[in-house]
LODOTI-492777 format. One record per residue: residue in one letter; x, z, y of N, C-alpha, C in turn. Coordinates in steps of 0.02 Angstrom, whole numbers, padded with zeros to 5 digits, always signed. Layout:
N
aXZYXZYXZY
...
END
This chain:
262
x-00969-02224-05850-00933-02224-05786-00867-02261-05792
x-00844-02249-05851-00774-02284-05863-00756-02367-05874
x-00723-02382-05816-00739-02458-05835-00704-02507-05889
x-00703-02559-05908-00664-02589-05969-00638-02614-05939
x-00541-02609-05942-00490-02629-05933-00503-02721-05937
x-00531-02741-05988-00542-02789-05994-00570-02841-05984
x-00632-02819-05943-00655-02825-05870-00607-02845-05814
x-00585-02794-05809-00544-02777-05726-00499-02850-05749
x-00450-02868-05798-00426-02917-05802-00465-02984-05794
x-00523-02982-05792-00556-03071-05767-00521-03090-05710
x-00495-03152-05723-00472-03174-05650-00431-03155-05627
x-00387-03116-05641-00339-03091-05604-00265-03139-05609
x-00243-03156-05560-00166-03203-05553-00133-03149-05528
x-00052-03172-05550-00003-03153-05529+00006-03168-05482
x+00030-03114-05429+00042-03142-05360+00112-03126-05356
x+00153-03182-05281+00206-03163-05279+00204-03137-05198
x+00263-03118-05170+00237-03089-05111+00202-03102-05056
x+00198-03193-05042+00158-03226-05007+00081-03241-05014
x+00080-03237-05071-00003-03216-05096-00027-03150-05091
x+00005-03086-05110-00008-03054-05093-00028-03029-05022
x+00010-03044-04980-00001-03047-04906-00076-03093-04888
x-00064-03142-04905-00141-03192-04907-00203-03146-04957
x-00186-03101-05007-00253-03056-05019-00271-03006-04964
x-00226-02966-04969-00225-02911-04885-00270-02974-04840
x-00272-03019-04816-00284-03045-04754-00366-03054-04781
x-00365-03064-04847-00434-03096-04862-00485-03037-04875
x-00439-02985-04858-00483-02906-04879-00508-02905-04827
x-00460-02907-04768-00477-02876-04689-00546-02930-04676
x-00528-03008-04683-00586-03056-04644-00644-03025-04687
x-00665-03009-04740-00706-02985-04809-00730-02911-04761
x-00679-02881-04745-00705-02810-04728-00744-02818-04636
x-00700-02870-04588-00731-02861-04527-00800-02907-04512
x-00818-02937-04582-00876-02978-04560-00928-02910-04607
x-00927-02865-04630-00942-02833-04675-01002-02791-04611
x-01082-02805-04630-01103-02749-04583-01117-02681-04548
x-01106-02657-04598-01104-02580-04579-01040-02541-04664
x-01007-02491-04634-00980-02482-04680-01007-02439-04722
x-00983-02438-04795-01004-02393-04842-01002-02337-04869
x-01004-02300-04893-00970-02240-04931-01019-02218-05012
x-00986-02244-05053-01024-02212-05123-00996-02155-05141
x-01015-02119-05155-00993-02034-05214-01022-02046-05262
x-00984-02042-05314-01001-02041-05380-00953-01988-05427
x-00976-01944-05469-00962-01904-05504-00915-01923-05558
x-00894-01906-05561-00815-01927-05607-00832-01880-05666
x-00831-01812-05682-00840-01745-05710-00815-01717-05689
x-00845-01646-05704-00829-01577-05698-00811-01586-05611
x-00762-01552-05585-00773-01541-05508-00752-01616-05469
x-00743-01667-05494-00712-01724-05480-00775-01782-05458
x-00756-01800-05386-00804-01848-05365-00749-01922-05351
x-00767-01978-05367-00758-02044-05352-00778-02066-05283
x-00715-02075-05208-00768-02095-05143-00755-02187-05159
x-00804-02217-05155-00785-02308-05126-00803-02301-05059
x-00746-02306-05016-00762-02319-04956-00741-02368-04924
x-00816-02436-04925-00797-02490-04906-00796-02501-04810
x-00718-02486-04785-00714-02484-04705-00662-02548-04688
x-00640-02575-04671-00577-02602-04655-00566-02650-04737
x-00514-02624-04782-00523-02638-04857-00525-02580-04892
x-00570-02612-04926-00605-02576-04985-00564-02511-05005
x-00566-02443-05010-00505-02392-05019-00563-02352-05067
x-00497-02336-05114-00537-02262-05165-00523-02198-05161
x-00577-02145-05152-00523-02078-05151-00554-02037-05190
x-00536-01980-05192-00533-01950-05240-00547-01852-05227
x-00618-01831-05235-00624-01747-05222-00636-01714-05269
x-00597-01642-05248-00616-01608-05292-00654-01530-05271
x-00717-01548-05321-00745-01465-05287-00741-01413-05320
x-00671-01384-05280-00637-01298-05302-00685-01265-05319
x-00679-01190-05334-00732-01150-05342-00739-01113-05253
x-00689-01115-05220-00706-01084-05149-00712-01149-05102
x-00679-01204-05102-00661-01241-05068-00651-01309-05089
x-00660-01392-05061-00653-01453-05080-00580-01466-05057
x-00558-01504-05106-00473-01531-05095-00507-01590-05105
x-00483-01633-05056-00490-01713-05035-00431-01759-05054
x-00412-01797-05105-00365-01844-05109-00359-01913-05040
x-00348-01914-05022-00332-01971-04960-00371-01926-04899
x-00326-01946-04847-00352-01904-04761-00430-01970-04728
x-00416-02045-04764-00453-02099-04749-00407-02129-04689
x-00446-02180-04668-00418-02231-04622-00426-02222-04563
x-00464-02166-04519-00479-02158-04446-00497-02065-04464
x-00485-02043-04383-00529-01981-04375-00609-01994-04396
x-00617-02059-04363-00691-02074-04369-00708-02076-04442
x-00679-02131-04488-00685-02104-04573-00686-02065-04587
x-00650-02018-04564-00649-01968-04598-00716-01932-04584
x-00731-01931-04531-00791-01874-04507-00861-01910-04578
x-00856-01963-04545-00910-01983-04625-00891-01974-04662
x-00836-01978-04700-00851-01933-04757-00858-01883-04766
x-00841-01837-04724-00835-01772-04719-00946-01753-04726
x-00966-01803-04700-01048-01793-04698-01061-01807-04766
x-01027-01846-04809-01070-01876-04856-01047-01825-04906
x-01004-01794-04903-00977-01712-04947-01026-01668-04933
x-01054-01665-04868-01095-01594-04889-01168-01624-04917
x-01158-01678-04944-01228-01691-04978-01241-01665-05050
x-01155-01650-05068-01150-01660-05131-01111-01562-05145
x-01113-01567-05081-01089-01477-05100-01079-01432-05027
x-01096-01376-05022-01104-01350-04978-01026-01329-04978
x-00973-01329-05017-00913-01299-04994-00887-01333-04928
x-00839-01314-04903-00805-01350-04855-00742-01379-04879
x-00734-01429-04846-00652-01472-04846-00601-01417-04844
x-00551-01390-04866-00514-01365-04847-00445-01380-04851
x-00437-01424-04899-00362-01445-04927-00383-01534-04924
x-00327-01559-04891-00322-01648-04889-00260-01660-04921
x-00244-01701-04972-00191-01696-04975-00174-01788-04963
x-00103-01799-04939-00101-01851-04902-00065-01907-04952
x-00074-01943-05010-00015-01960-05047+00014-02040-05039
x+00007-02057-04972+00060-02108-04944+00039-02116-04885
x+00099-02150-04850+00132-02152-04759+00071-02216-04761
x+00044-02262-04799-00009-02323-04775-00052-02260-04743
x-00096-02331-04683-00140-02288-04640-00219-02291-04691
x-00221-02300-04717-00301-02290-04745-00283-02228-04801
x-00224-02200-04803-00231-02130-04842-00209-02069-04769
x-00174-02106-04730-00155-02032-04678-00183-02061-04626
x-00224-02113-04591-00238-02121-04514-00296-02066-04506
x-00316-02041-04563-00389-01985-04539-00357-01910-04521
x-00293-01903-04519-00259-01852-04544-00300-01778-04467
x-00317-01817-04404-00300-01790-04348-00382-01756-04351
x-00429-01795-04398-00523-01765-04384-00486-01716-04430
x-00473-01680-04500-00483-01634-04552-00432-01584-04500
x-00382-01589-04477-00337-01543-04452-00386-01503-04391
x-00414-01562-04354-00482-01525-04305-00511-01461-04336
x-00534-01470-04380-00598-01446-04443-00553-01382-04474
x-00503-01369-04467-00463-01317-04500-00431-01339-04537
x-00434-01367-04573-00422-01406-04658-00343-01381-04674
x-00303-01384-04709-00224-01403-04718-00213-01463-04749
x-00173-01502-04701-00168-01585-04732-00090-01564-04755
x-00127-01602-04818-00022-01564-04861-00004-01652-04887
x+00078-01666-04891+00096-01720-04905+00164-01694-04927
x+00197-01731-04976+00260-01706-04997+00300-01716-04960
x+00361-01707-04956+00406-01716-04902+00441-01789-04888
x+00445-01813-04956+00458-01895-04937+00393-01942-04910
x+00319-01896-04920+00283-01954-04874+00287-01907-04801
x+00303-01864-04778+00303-01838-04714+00360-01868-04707
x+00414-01890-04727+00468-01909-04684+00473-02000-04680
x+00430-02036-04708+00400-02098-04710+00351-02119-04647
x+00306-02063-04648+00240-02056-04607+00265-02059-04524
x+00324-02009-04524+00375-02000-04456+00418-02078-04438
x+00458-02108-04488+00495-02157-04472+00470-02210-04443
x+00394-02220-04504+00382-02288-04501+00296-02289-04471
x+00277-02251-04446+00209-02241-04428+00196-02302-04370
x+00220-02299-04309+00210-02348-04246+00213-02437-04296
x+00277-02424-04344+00269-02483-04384+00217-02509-04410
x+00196-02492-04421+00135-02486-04490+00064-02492-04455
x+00059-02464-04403+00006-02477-04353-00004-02533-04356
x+00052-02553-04312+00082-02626-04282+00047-02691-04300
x+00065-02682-04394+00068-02735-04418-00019-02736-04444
x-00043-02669-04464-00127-02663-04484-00161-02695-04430
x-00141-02676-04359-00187-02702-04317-00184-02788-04308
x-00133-02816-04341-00146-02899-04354-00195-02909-04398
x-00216-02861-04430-00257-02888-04480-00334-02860-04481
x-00333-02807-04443-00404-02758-04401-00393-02767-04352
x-00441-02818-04308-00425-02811-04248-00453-02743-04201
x-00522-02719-04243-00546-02651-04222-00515-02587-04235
x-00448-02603-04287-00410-02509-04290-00379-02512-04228
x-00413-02444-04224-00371-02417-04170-00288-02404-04159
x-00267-02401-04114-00190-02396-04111-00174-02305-04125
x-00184-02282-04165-00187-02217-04173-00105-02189-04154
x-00101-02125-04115-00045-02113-04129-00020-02038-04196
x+00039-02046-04194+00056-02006-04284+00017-01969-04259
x-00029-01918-04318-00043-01865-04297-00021-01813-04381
x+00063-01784-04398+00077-01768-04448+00037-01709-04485
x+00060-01691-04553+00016-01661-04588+00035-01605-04592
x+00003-01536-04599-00004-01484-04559+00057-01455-04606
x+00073-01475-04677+00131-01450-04723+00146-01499-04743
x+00231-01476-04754+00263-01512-04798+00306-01503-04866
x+00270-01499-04920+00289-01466-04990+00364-01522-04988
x+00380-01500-05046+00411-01511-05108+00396-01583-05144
x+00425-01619-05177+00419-01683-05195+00384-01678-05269
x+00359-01603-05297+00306-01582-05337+00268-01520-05335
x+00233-01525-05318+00182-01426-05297+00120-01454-05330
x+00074-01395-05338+00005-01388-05390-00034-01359-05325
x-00092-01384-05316-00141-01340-05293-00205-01316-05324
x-00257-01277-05323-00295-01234-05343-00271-01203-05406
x-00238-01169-05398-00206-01124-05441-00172-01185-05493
x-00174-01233-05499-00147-01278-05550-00163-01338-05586
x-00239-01332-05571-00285-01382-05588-00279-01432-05542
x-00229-01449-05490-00204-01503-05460-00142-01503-05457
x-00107-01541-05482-00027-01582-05464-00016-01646-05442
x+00049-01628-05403+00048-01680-05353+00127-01690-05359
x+00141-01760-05373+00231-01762-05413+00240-01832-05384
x+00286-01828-05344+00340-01899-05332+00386-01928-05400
x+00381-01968-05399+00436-02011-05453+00472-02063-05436
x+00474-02083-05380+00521-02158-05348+00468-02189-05319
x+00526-02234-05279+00483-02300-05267+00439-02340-05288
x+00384-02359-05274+00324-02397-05281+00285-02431-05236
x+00226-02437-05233+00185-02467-05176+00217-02461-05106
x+00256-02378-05095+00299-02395-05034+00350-02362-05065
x+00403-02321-05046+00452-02282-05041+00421-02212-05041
x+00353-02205-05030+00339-02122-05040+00268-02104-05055
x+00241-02157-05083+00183-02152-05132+00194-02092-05176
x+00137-02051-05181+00128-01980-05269+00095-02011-05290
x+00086-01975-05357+00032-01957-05401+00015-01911-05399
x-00062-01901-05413-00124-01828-05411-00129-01846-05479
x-00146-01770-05510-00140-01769-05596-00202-01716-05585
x-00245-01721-05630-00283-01678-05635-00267-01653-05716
x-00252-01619-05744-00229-01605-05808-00299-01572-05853
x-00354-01532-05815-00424-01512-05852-00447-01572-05866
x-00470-01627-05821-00494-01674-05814-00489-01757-05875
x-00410-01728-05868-00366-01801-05891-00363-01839-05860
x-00347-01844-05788-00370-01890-05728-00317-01882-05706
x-00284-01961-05667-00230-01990-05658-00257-02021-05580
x-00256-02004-05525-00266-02037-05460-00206-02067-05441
x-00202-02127-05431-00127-02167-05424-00121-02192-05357
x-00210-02191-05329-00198-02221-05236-00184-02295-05259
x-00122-02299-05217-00112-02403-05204-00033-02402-05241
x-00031-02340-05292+00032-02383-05330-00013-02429-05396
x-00068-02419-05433-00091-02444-05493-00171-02501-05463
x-00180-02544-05465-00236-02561-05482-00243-02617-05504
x-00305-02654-05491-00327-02693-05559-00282-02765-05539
x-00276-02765-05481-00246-02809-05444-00176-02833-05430
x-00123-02870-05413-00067-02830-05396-00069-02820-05335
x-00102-02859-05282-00111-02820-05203-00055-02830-05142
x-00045-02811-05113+00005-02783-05066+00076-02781-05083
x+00122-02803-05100+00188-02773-05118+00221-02792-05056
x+00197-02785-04983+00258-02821-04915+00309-02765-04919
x+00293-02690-04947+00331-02630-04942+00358-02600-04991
x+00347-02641-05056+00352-02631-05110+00428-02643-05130
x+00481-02601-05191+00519-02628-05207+00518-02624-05276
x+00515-02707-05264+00508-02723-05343+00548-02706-05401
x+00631-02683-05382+00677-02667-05428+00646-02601-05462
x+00639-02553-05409+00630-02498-05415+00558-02455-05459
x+00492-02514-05429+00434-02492-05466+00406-02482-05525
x+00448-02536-05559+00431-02533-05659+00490-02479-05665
x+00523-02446-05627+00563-02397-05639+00525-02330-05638
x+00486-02337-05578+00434-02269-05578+00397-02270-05635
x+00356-02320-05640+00307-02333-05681+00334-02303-05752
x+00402-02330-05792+00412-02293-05838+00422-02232-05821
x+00469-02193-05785+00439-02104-05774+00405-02098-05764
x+00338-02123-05772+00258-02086-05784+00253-02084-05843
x+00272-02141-05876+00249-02150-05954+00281-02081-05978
x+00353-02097-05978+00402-02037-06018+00369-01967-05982
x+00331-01944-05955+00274-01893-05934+00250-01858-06004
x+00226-01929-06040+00177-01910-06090+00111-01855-06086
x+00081-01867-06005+00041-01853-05983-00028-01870-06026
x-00072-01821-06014-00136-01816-06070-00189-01854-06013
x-00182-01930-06008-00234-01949-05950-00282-01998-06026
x-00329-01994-05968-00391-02005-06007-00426-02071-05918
x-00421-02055-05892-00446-02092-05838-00396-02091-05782
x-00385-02175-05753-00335-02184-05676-00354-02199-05630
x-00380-02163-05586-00420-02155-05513-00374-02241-05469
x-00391-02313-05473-00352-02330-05422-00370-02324-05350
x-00322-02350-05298-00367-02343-05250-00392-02392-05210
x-00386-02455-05244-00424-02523-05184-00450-02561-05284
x-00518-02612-05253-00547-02640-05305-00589-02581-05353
x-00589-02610-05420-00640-02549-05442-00584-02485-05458
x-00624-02416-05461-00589-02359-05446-00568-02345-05535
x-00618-02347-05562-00605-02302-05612-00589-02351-05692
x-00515-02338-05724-00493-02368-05783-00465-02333-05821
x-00442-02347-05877-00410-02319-05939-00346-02296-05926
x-00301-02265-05978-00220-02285-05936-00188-02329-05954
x-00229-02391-05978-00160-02434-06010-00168-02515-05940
x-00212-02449-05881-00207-02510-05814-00108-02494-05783
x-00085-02430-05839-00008-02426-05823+00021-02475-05849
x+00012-02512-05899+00053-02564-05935+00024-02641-05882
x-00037-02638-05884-00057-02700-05882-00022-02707-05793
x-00008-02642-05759+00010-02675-05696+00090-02679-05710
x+00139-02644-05748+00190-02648-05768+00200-02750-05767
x+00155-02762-05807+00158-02840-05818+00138-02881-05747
x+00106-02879-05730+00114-02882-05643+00179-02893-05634
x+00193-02835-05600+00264-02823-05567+00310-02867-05604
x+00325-02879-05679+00377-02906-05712+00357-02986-05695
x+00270-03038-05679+00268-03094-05650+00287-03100-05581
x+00286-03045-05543+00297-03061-05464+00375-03067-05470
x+00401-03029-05508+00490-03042-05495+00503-03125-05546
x+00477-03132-05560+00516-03194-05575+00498-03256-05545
END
């Protein structure tokens, strides 16, 4: 299941922020000529499922099935995403959704936020992406819908809590910890600590991606407070391109970031 880092590096250029913007654009034309959208589940271990859900661009997320209840890493990109996935979960387990947790203000982790809140669910986000999600939401629309011409103009629909900039859920076997700036200003990390599983969303992947929201001073700053963690990861959930890598996709994007600034 685990893919080789060394792999994921074929082909990959340094981008600077104008390329990056030109990948985003080449995801969306890639995703709206795309015929029907996708959804793979794949088993990660133990209660941990891998979603690829190819809608819009390519996004990874990340479930976990509790012993009473499923905690969902990303809310997805629409009510409508969400409801499919929400179908393609009970294939794989009769529990219900109950916990979403939201870990950045981009709309393909919170635009689903408004189907799971329907459903009962508790959509939880730390307090710096609830206060991101509030500022800059109409923004953020704005600019996605230049590039989908089919997303909808959704309006906020916020998340039902707002923790702490670190809280654990199912008794502990999930953590959820801010460390600075990255992919935006209020990107987490999901830690699975049984697992050794590192879900990073759109601060880590194989790629460098997106940085229009990014601050570059600040990110190899986060990135080392993960390291100094000395966290026991064994696998890093990203969340666009392929999902699943080693952790030394922490260094190799570190080197990224250090070509886009110069």
């Amino acid at each position: 299941m685990r893919s080789e880092l060394s792999k994921s590096k074929r082909g990959i250029a340094m981008r600077s922020r104008p390329a990056a913007a030109a990948t985003f654009l080449m995801l969306a034309v890639t995703s709206l000529h795309a015929e029907e959208p996708t959804i793979k589940l794949t088993r990660l271990r133990g209660p941990l499922y891998v979603v690829e859900y190819d809608r819009f661009a390519k996004t990874n997320y990340l479930i976990d099935v509790g012993p009473s209840f499923v905690t969902l890493i990303g809310a997805t990109w629409t009510p409508d995403t969400a409801k499919a996935l929400n179908d393609q979960i009970k294939q794989v387990t009769d529990l219900p959704v109950r916990e979403v947790v939201v870990p950045s203000p981009d709309p393909e982790w919170s635009g689903g936020i408004g189907y799971w809140k329907s459903i009962g669910a508790r959509v939880i986000a730390a307090k710096v992406t609830c206060d991101a999600l509030r500022q800059n939401w109409s923004a953020s629309i704005a600019g996605l819908r230049k590039f989908f011409a089919d997303y909808p103009d959704l309006p906020l629909t916020p998340p039902s809590q707002c923790n702490p900039d670190q809280f654990s859920l199912q008794n502990g076997r999930i953590r959820v910890f801010y460390l600075g700036p990255s992919h935006t200003d209020a990107d987490v990390f999901v830690y699975f600590p049984e697992q050794k599983a590192l879900d990073a969303g759109s601060i880590l992947k194989e790629q460098l991606g997106n940085v229009a929201k990014a601050d570059l001073k600040e990110y190899p700053r986060t990135l080392q407070k993960l390291k100094a963690l000395h966290l026991d990861i064994d696998t890093v959930i990203a969340g666009h391109w392929a999902p699943v890598h080693g952790p030394e996709l922490i260094d190799t994007y570190l080197g990224f970031l250090s070509n886009a600034k110069q």
